[in-house]
Each structure stands twice: as structure tokens, then as C-alpha cells.
VOLOVEX-339075 format. One record per residue (C-alpha): x, y, z; residue in three letters; residue number from 1. Coordinates in steps of 0.02 Angstrom, whole numbers, plus 50000, padded with zeros to 5 digits. Example, Ala and Ser with C-alpha at 12.3 -4.5 7.8 and 13.67 -1.06 7.14 Angstrom:
# VOLOVEX-339075
{x->50615, y->49775, z->50390, aa->ALA, i->1}
{x->50684, y->49947, z->50357, aa->SER, i->2}
# end
This chain:
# VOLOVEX-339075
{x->50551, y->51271, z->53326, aa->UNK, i->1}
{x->50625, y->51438, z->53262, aa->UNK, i->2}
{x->50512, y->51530, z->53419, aa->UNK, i->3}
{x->50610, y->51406, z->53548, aa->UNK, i->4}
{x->50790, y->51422, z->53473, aa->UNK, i->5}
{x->50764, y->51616, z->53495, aa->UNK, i->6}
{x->50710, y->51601, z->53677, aa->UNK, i->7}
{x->50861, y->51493, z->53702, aa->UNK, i->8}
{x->50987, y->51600, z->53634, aa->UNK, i->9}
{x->50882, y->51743, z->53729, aa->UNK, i->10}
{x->50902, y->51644, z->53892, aa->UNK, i->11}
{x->51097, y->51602, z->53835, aa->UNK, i->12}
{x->51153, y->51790, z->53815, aa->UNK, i->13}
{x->51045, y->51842, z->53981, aa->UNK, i->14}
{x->51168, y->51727, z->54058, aa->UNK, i->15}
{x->51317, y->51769, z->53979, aa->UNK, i->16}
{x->51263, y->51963, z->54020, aa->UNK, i->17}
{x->51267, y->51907, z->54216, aa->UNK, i->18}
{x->51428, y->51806, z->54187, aa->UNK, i->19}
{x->51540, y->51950, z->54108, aa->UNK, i->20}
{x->51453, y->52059, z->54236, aa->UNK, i->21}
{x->51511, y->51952, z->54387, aa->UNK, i->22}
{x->51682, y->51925, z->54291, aa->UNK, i->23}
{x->51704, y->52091, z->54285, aa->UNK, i->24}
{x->51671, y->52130, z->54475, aa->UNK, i->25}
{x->51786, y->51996, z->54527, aa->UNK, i->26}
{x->51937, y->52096, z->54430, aa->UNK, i->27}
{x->51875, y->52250, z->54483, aa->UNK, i->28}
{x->51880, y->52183, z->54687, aa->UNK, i->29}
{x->52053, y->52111, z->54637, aa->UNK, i->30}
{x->52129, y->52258, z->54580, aa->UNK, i->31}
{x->52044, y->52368, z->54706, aa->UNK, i->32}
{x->52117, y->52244, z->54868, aa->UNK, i->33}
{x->52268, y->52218, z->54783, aa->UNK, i->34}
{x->52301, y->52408, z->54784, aa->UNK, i->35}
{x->52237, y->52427, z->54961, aa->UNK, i->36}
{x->52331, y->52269, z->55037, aa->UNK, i->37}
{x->52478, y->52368, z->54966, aa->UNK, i->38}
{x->52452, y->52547, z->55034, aa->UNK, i->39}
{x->52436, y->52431, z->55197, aa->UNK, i->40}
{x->52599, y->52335, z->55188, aa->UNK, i->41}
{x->52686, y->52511, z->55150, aa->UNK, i->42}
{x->52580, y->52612, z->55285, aa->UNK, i->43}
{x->52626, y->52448, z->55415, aa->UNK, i->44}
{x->52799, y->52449, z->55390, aa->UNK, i->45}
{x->52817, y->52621, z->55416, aa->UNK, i->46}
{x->52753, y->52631, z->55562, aa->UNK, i->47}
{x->52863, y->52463, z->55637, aa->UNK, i->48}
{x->53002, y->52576, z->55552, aa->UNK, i->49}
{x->52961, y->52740, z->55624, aa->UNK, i->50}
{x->52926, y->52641, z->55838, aa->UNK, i->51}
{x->53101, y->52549, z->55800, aa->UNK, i->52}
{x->53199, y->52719, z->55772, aa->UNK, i->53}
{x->53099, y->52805, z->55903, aa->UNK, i->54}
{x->53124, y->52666, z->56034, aa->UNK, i->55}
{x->53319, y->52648, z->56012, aa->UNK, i->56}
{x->53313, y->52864, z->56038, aa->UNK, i->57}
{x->53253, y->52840, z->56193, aa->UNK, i->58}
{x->53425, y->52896, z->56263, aa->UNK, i->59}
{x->53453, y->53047, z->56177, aa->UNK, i->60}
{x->53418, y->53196, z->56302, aa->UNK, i->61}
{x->53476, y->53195, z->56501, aa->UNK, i->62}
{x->53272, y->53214, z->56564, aa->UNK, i->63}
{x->53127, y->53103, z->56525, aa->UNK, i->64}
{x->53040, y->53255, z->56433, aa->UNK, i->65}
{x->53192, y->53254, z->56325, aa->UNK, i->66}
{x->53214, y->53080, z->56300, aa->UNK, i->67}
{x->53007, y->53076, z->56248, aa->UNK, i->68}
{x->53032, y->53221, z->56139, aa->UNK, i->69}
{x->53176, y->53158, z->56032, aa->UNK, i->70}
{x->53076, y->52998, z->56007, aa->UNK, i->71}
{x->52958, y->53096, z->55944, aa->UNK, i->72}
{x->53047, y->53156, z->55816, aa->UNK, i->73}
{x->53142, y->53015, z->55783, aa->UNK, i->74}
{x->52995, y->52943, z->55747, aa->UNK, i->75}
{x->52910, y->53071, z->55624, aa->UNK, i->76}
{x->53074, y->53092, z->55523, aa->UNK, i->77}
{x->53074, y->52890, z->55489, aa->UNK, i->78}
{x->52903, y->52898, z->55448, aa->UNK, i->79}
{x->52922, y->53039, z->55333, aa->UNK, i->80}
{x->53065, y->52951, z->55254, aa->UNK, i->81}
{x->52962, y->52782, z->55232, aa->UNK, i->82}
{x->52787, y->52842, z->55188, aa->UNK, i->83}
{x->52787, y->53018, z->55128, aa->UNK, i->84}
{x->52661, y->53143, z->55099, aa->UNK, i->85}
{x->52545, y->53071, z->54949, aa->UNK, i->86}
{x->52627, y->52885, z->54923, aa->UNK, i->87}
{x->52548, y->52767, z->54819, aa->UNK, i->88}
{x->52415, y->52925, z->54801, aa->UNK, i->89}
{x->52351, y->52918, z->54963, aa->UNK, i->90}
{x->52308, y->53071, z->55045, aa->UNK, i->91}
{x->52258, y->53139, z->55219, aa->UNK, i->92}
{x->52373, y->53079, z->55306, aa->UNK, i->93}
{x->52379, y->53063, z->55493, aa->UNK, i->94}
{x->52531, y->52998, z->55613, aa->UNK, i->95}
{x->52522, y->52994, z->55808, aa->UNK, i->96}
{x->52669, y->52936, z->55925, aa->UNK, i->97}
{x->52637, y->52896, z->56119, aa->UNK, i->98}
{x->52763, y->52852, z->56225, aa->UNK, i->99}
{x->52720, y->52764, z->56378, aa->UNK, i->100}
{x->52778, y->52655, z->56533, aa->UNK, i->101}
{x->52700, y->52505, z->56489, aa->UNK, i->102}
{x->52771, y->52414, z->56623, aa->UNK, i->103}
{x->52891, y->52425, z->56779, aa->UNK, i->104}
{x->53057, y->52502, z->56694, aa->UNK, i->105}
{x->52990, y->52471, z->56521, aa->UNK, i->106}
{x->52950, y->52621, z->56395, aa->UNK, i->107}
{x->52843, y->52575, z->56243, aa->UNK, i->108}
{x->52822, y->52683, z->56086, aa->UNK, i->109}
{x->52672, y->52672, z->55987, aa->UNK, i->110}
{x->52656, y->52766, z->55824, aa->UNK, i->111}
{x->52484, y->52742, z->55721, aa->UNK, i->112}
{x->52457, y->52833, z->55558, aa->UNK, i->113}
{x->52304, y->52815, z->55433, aa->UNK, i->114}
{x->52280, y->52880, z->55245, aa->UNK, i->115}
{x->52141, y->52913, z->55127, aa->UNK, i->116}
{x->52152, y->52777, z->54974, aa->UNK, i->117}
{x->52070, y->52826, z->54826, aa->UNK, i->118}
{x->51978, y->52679, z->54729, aa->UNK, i->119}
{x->51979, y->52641, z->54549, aa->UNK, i->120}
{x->51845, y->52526, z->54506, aa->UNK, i->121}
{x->51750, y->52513, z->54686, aa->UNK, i->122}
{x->51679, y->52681, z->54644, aa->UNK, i->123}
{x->51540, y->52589, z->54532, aa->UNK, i->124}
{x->51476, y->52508, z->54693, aa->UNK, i->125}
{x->51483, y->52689, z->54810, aa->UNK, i->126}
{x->51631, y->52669, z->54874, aa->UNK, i->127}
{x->51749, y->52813, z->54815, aa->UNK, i->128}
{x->51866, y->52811, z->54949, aa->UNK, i->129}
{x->51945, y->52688, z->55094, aa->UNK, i->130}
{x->52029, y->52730, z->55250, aa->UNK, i->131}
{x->52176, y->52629, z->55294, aa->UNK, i->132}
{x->52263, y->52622, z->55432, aa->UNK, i->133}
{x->52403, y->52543, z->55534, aa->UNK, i->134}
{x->52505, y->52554, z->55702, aa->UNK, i->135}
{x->52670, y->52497, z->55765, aa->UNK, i->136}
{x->52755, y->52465, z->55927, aa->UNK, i->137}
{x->52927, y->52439, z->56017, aa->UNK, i->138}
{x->52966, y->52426, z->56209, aa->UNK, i->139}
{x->53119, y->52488, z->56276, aa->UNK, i->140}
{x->53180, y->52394, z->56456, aa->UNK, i->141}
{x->53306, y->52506, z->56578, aa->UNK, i->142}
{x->53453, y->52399, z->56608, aa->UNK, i->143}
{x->53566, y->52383, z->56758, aa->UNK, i->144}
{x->53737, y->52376, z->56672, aa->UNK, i->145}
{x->53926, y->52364, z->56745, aa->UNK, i->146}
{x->54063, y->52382, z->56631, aa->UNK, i->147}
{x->54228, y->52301, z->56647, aa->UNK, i->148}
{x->54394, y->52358, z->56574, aa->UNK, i->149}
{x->54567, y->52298, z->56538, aa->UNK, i->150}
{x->54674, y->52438, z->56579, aa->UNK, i->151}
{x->54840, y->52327, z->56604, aa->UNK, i->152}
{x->55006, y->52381, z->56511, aa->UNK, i->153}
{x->54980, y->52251, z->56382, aa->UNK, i->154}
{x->54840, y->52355, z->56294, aa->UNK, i->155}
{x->54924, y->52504, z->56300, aa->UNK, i->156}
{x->55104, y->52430, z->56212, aa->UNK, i->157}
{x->54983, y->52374, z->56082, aa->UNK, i->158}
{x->54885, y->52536, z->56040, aa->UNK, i->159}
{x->54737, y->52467, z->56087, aa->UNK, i->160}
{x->54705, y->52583, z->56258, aa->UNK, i->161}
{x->54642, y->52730, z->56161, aa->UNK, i->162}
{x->54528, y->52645, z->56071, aa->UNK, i->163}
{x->54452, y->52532, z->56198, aa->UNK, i->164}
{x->54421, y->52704, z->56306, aa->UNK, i->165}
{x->54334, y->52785, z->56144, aa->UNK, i->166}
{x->54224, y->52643, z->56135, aa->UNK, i->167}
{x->54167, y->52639, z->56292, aa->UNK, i->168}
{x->54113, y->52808, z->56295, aa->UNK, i->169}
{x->54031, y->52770, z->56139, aa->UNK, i->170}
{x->53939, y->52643, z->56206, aa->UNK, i->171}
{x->53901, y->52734, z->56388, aa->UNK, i->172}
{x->53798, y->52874, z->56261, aa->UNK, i->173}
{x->53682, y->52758, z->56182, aa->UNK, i->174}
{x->53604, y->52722, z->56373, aa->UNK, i->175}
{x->53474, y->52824, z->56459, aa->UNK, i->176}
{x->53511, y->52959, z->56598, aa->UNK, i->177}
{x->53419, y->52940, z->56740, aa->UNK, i->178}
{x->53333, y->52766, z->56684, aa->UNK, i->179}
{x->53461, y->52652, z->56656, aa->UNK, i->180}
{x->53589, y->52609, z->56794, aa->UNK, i->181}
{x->53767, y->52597, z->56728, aa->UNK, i->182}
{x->53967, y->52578, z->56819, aa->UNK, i->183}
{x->54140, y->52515, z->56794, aa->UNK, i->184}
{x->54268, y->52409, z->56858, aa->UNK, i->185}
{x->54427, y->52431, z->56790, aa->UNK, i->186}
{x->54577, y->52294, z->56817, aa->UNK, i->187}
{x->54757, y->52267, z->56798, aa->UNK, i->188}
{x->54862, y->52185, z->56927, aa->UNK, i->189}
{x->54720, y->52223, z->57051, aa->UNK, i->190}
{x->54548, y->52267, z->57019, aa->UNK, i->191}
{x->54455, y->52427, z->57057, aa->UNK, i->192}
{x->54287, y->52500, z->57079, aa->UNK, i->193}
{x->54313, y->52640, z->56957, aa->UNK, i->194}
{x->54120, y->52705, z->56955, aa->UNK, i->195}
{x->53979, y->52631, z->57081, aa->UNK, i->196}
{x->53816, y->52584, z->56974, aa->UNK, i->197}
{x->53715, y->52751, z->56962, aa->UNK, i->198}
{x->53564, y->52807, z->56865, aa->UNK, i->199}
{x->53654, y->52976, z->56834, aa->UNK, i->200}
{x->53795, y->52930, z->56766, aa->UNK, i->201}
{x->53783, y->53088, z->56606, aa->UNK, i->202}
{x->53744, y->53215, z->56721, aa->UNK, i->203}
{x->53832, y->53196, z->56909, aa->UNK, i->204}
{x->54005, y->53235, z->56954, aa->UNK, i->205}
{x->54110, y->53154, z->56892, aa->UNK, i->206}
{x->54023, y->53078, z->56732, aa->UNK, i->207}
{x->54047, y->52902, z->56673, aa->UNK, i->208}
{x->54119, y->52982, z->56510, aa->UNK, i->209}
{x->54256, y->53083, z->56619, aa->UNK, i->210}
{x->54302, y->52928, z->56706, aa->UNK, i->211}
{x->54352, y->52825, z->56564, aa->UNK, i->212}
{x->54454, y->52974, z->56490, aa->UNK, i->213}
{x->54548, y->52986, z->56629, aa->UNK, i->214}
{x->54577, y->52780, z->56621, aa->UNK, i->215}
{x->54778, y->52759, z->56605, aa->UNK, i->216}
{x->54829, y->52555, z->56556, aa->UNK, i->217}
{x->54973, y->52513, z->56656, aa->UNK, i->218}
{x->55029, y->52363, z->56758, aa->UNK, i->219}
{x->55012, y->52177, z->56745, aa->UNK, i->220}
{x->54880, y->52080, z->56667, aa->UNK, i->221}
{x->54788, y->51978, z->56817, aa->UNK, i->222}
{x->54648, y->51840, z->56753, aa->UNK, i->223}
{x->54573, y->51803, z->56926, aa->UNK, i->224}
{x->54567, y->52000, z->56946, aa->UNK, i->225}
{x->54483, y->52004, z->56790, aa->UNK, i->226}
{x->54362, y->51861, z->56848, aa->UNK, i->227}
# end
């Protein structure tokens, strides 16, 4: 009897050995994949960060080189800002950005980065170290745009004239030279072509820019000229 209860308990903490062991795995895996999934939530969202910024900079510069090149950098200072150099104690890290016609008229940017992620408990099993990596993307469609503005007396008796013209110009910069198409129609008592639609509107003579600064509201206010 004595010879069977010690091969029991024997058997019972061979067992219990394999259970802790297994136990102990499991936690390991969890906190290993919790700390990965993590470096690849940050490392994702950086890059969807980074081919946002870079996308909407697509207008910034008066030649496509230019335009690439600032998304470029738009992109690597977002990045920088989101995910810097040794976050979460990664290391090695990597960033590409391509920009690309992806489709008639259409500009995508894609930015991919990867880091090195050190393990904690992973090791045990061989595996010291884990790439992880991630990519985002953002397209960027030319537009054919007219403008239309109120230049009638009205807005200029209530201060609004100067203001209307600043924000147009403000919103004419954030468009791309030679990509998107953009003019104006300007309208009082009678309505006028101001600035045919043109692809150059930053860089030929006159600009767009020059053309609302020289807009003067005066005259009556005409809905079906409007229309």
C-alpha cells in the first residue's frame, strides 16, 4: 500500500510539474503578444498618421517633384512625432514613403516602417527578437473646382469683403499647381467670368491669388446672377 501511495503522489507532482510548466508558457505568450500587438497598434497608427499628413501636402510646391518632395517630409516629421526613435524599446527602425499615381488623376502615398521588438519571456523558446511591421496609405484625387463670389455692395457695407477675399486665397493655396483645375466667377448685379478653369492657376499670369485681391464688392445683389 505505502509502495502505491508513493507512485501516486510521484505520478501527481509529474503532472503538476507539466501543469505549472504549461501555465507558465501561456503567461509568458500573453505577455510577450500583448507587448507586440502593442508596438503594432503604435507602429500602425503612425504610419495612417504619417500617409494622412503627407497626402493633404500634396499641394505644397508649384512642380510635381516639389509637391512629392514635401510629402516626403511631411510624412517623416509625423512619423517622427508619432513613433520616435526607440518607442516602446524597439529599435532598428526603418520608414519608407512612395508616392505614386495609382490611378487616372489620383496620387497615393504609401509609407511602411518596421522595428526590431525585443522579447521578454519568448527568449526561453529561441526567439530573442521579432520584427514588426506596418504600412499606411492615403489617395489624393485632382479636382476640377470653380469658385463663386459675392462681390455686391452689400458685403462690402458689412465688412465682410475683405475677409471673404482672404479666404479665398486661403483656400486657392491648399490646391495643387498644375494637377488640380481651379476658376472664378464673381457676381453682383451681373455675373462675370473672373478666371477661366486652369491647371496653373499659382504660377501663370495673372494668378488666381492676384485676381481675388484685386476683387472690389460693389453694385446690387442679383440671385438669378448668382444662380
Amino acid at each position: 500500500m505505502r509502495g502505491r501511495s508513493s507512485e501516486r503522489r510521484g505520478i501527481a507532482l509529474f503532472f503538476l510539474a507539466i501543469g505549472l510548466t504549461l501555465i507558465l508558457l501561456m503567461v509568458a505568450l500573453a505577455v510577450d503578444a500583448s507587448y507586440l500587438y502593442t508596438v503594432r497598434a503604435r507602429l500602425s497608427a503612425s504610419c495612417d498618421a504619417a500617409a494622412l499628413a503627407a497626402a493633404r501636402s500634396l499641394n505644397v510646391g508649384l512642380t510635381m517633384a516639389a509637391q512629392e518632395a514635401s510629402a516626403r517630409a511631411r510624412a517623416l516629421a509625423f512619423f517622427d512625432g508619432n513613433f520616435p526613435e526607440g518607442t516602446l524599446n524597439t529599435r532598428n527602425r526603418t520608414i519608407s514613403v512612395d508616392v505614386a499615381e495609382t490611378s487616372l488623376r489620383t496620387r497615393t502615398v504609401s509609407v511602411h516602417a518596421s522595428v526590431v521588438v525585443p522579447t521578454y519571456f519568448l527568449r526561453l523558446a529561441g526567439f530573442s527578437t521579432v520584427n514588426v511591421s506596418a504600412e499606411g496609405t492615403a489617395s489624393r484625387r485632382d479636382v476640377n473646382l470653380m469658385m463663386v463670389l459675392d462681390r455686391s455692395g452689400s458685403m462690402n457695407s458689412a465688412g465682410a469683403c475683405e475677409p471673404m477675399k482672404a479666404a479665398a486665397r486661403s483656400f486657392v493655396s491648399r490646391f495643387a499647381e498644375g494637377r488640380d483645375r481651379l476658376g472664378m466667377i464673381i457676381y453682383a448685379s451681373n455675373w462675370h467670368l473672373a478666371y477661366p478653369p486652369t491647371r496653373n492657376f499659382k504660377t501663370q499670369s495673372p494668378t488666381l491669388d492676384s485676381v481675388i485681391s484685386q476683387v472690389t464688392c460693389v453694385g446690387g445683389t442679383s440671385s438669378a446672377m448668382a444662380i
